[in-house]
One Martini backbone bead per residue (centre of mass of N, CA, C, O) as a GRO file, in nm:
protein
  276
    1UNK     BB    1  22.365  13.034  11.234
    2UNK     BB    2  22.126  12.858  11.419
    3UNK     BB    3  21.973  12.562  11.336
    4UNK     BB    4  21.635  12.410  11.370
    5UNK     BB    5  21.484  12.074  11.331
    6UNK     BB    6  21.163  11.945  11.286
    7UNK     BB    7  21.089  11.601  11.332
    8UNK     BB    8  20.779  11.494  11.217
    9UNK     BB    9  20.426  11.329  11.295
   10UNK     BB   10  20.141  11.442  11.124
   11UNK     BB   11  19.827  11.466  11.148
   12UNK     BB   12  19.463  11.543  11.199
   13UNK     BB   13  19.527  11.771  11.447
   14UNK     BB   14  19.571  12.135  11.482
   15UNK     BB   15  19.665  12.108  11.800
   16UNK     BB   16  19.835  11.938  11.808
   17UNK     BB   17  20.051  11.999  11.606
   18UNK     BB   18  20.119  12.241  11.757
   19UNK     BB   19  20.191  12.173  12.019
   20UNK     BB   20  20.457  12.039  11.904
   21UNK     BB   21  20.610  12.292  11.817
   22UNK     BB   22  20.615  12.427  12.075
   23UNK     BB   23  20.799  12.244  12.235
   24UNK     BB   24  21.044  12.295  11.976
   25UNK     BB   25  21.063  12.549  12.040
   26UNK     BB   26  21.218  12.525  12.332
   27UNK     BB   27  21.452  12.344  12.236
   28UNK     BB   28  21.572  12.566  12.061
   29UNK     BB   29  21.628  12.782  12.208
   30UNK     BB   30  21.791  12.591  12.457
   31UNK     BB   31  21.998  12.542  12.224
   32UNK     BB   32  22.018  12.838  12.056
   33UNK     BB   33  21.861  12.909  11.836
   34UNK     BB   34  21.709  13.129  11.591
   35UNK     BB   35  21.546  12.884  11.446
   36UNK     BB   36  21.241  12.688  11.328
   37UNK     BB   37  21.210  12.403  11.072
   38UNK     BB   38  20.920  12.276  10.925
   39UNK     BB   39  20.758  12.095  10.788
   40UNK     BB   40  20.546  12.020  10.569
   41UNK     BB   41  20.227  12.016  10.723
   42UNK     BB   42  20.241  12.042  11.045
   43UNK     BB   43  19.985  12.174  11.117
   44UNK     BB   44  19.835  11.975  10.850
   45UNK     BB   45  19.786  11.593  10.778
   46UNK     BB   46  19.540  11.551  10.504
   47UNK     BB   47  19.423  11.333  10.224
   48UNK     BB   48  19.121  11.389  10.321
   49UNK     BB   49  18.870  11.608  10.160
   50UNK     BB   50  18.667  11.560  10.356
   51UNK     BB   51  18.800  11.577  10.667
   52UNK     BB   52  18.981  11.793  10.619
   53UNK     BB   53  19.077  12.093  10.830
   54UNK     BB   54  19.064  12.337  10.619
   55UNK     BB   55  19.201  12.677  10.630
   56UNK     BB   56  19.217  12.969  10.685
   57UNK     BB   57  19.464  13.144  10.816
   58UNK     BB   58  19.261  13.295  11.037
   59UNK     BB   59  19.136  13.011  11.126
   60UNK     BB   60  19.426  12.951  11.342
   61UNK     BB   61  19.481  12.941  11.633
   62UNK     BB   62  19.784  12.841  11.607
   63UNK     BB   63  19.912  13.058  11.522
   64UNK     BB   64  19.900  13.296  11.760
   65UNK     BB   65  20.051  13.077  11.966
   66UNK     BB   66  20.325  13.089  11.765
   67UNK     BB   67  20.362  13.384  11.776
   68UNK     BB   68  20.421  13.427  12.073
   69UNK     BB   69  20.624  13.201  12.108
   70UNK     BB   70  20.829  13.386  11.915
   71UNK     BB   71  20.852  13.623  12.086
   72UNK     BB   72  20.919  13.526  12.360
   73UNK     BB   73  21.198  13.313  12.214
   74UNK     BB   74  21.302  13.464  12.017
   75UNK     BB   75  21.212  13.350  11.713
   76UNK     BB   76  21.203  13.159  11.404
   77UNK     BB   77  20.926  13.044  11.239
   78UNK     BB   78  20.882  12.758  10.997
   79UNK     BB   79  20.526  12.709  10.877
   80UNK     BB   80  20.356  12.434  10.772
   81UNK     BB   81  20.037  12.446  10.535
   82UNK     BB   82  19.702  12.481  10.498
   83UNK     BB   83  19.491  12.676  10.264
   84UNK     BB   84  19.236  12.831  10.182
   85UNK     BB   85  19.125  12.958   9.829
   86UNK     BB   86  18.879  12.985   9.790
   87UNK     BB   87  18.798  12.674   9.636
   88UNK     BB   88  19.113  12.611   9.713
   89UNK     BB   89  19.442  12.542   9.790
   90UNK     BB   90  19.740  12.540  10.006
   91UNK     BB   91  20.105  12.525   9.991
   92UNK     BB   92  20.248  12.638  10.276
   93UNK     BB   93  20.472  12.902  10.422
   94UNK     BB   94  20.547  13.066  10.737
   95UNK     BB   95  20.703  13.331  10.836
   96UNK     BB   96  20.814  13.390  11.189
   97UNK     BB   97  20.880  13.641  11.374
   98UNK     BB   98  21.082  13.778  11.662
   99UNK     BB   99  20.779  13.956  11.695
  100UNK     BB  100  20.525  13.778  11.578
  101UNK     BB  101  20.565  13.817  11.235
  102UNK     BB  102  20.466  13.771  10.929
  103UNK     BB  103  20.728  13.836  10.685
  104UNK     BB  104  20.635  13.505  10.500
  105UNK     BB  105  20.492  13.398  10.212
  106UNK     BB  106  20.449  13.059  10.072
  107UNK     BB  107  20.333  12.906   9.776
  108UNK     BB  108  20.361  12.608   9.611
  109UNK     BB  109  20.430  12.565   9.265
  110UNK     BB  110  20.447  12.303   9.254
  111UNK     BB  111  20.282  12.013   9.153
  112UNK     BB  112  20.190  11.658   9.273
  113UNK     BB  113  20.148  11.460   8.979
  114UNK     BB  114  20.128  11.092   9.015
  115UNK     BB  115  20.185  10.714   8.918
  116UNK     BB  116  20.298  10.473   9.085
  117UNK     BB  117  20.407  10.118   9.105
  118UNK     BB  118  20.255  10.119   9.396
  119UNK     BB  119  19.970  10.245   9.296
  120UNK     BB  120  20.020  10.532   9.408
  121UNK     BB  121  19.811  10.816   9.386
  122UNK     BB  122  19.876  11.175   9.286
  123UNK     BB  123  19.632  11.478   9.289
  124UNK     BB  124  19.703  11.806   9.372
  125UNK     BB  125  19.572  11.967   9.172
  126UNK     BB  126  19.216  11.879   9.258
  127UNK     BB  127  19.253  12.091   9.505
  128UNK     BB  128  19.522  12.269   9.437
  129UNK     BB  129  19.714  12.561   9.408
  130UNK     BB  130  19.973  12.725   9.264
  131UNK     BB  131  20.196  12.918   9.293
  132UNK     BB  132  20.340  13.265   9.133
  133UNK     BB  133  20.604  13.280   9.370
  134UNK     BB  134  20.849  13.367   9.448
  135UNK     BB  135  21.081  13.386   9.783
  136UNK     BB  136  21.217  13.644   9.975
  137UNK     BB  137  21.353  13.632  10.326
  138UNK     BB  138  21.460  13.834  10.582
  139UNK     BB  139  21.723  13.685  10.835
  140UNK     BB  140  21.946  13.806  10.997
  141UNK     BB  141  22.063  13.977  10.687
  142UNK     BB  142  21.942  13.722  10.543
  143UNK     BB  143  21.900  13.537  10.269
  144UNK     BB  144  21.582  13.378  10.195
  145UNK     BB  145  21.482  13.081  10.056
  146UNK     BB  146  21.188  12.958   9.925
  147UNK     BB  147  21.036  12.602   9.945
  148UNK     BB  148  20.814  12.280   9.859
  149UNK     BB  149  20.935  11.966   9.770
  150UNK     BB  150  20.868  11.928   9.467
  151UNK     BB  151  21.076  12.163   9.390
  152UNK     BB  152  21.322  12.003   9.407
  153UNK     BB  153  21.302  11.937   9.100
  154UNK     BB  154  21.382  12.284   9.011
  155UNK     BB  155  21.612  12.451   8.962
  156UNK     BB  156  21.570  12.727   8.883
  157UNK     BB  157  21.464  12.812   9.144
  158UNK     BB  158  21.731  12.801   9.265
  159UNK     BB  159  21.869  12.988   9.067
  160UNK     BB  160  21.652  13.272   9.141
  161UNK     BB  161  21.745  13.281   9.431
  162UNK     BB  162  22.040  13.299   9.430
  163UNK     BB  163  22.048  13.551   9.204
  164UNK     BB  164  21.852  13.713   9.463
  165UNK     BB  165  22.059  13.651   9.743
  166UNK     BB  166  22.069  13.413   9.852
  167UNK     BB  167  22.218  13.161  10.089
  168UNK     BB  168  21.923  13.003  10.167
  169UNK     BB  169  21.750  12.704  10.154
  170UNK     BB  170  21.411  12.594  10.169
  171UNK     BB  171  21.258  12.221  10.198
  172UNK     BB  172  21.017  12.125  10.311
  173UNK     BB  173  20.873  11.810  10.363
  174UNK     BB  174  20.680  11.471  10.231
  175UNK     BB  175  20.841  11.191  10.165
  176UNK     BB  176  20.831  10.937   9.996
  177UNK     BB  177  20.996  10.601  10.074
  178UNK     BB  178  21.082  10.569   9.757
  179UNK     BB  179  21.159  10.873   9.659
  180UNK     BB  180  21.351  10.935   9.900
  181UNK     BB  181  21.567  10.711   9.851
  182UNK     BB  182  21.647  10.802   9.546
  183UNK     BB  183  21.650  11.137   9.579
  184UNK     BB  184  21.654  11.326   9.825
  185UNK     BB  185  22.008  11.296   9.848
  186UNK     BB  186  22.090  11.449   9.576
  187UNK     BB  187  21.904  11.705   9.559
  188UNK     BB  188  21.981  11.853   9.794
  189UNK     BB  189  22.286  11.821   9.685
  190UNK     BB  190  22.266  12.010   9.405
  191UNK     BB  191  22.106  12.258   9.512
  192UNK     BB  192  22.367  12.357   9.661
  193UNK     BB  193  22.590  12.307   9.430
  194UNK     BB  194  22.472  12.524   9.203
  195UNK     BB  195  22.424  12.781   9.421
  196UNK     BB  196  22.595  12.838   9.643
  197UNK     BB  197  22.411  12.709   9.901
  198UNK     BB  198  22.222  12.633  10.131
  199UNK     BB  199  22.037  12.362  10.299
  200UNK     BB  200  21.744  12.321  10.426
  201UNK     BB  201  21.523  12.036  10.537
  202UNK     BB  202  21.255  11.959  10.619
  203UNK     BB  203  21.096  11.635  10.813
  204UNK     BB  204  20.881  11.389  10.740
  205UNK     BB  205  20.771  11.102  10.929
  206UNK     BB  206  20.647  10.782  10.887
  207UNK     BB  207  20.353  10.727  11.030
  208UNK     BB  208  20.028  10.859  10.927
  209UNK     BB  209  19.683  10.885  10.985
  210UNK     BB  210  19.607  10.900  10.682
  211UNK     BB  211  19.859  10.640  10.541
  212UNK     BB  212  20.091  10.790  10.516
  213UNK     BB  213  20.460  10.758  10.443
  214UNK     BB  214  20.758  10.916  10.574
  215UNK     BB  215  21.131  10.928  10.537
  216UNK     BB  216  21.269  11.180  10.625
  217UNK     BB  217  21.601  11.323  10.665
  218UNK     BB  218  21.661  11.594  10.782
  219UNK     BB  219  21.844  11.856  10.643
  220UNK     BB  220  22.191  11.985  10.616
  221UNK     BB  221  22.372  12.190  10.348
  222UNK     BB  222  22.619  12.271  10.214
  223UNK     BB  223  22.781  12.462   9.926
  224UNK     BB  224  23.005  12.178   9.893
  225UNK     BB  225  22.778  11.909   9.954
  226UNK     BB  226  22.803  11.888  10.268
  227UNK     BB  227  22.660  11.706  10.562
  228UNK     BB  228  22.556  11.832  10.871
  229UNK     BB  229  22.255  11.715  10.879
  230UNK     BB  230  22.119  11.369  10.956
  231UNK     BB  231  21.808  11.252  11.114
  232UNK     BB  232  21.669  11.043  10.952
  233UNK     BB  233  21.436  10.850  11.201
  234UNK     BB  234  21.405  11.050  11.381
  235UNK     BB  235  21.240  11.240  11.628
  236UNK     BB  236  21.257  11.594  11.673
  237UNK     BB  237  21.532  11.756  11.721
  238UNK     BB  238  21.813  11.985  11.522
  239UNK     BB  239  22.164  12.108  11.467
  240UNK     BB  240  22.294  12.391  11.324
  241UNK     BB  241  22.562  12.560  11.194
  242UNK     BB  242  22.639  12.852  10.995
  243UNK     BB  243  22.834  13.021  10.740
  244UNK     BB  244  22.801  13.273  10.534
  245UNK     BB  245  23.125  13.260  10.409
  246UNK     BB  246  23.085  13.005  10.251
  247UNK     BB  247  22.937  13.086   9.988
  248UNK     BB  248  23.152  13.281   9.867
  249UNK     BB  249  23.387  13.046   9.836
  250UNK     BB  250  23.186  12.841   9.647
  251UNK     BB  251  23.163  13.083   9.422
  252UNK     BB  252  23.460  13.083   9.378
  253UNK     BB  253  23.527  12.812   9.291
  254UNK     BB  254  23.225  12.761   9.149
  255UNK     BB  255  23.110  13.006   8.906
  256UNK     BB  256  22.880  12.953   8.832
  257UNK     BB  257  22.661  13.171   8.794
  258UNK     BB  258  22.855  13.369   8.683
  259UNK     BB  259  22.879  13.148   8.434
  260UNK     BB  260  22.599  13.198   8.319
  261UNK     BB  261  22.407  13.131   8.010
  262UNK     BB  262  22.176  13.217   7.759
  263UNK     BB  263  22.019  12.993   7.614
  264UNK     BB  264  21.845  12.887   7.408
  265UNK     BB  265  21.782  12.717   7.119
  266UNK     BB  266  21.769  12.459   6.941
  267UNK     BB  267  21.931  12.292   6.717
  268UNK     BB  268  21.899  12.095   6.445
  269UNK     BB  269  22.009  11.775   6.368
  270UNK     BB  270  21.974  11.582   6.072
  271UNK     BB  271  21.709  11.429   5.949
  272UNK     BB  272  21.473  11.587   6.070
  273UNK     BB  273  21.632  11.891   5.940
  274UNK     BB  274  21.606  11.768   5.625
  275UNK     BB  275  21.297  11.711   5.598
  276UNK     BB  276  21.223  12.030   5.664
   0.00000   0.00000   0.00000
């Protein structure tokens, strides 16, 4: 499988930013790509709640004009965005079939609340409610996991995708500069050493319109953690080639997986035992 991942610096208007992925759709055909994967709210990137034009699914006409474009171009495109959710919102990931075809859809389980020492405080939760299931969906007979940036800290989950048949792991992202730097390249490849799975992550990168900074280095790592393509910090269009019998290789030589038992509850020892 050939992918294509789009480092791209999203705005606050869903038209430029559709027409962007739109170009990308083609460079990524002409490419020979088969898929074509953006990073988190590629279609929509604005933390102001009051500003941005969060909307239903249904009500984004930029998804219409790129899923014709998924099917002109027989191409896989996965499209992050935010949508209305009732009262909340959702960050989403489409999947979207060389048919025009909605395949598959996640909504990020893991919201990113936190208050960093550069003074930047997130409150995703504020706002956002978090997916209640993994997924996964048949790309061109192969099993892909999704998640989105957060996710990226919690191993189980990508544990449980691998242990239902993934073989590629999906983490589009949007990373801010300094927890960037000092953890993307690191989890990205955790994430597929554990699980003897590939990992394709891309990300947004720069200054956006919003005000805030993200790291960029969209990555492709294979089963052995091994980094086939690291984008840094440009803008564009990247491509990796993938085997998917490198997966069944890396978990014949590390057979985490297969050797994995179930956990218990810890046994207390010492003085606090013993208090008890």
């Amino acid at each position: 499988m050939r992918l294509a991942l789009f480092q791209m610096t999203s705005g606050i208007d869903a038209a430029s930013n559709g027409d962007a992925i739109a170009a990308a759709m083609d460079v990524a055909a002409d490419g020979g790509a088969d898929a074509l994967l953006t990073p988190e709210m590629s279609l929509l990137l604005d933390r102001d709640r009051e500003r941005a034009a969060v909307r239903a699914e249904a009500d984004y006409p930029e998804i219409a004009v790129l899923r014709k474009n998924a099917r002109e171009l027989n191409l896989w495109l996965h499209l992050g965005l935010p949508v209305k959710q009732g009262d909340k919102r959702r960050n989403r990931t489409l999947v979207i079939a060389p048919n025009g075809e909605i395949a598959a859809r996640y909504d990020k389980i893991h919201l990113f609340d936190v208050d960093l020492a550069t003074g930047e405080s997130w409150r995703e939760s504020r706002v956002y409610e978090g997916g209640d299931a993994p997924v996964l969906v048949e790309m061109d007979e192969q099993e892909v996991g999704l998640s989105i940036c957060y996710d990226i800290r919690f191993p189980a989950l990508y544990r449980t995708l691998a242990e239902a048949g993934a073989g590629l792991l999906t983490i589009p992202a949007a990373f801010t500069v300094p927890t960037g730097r000092a953890h993307w390249h690191v989890l990205a490849r955790a994430r597929a050493i554990e699980t003897g799975c590939f990992v394709a992550a891309p990300a947004q990168v720069g200054r956006h319109e919003d005000g805030r900074e993200t790291f960029g280095h969209s990555v492709v790592i294979d089963p052995w953690g091994r980094t086939l393509l690291d984008m840094e910090q440009g803008r564009g269009v990247g491509f990796a080639d993938i085997d998917f019998a490198a997966v069944a290789r890396a978990r014949v030589q590390v057979p985490a997986l297969a050797n994995a038992r179930p956990i218990p509850s810890p046994v207390r020892r010492g003085m606090a035992a013993q208090a008890n």
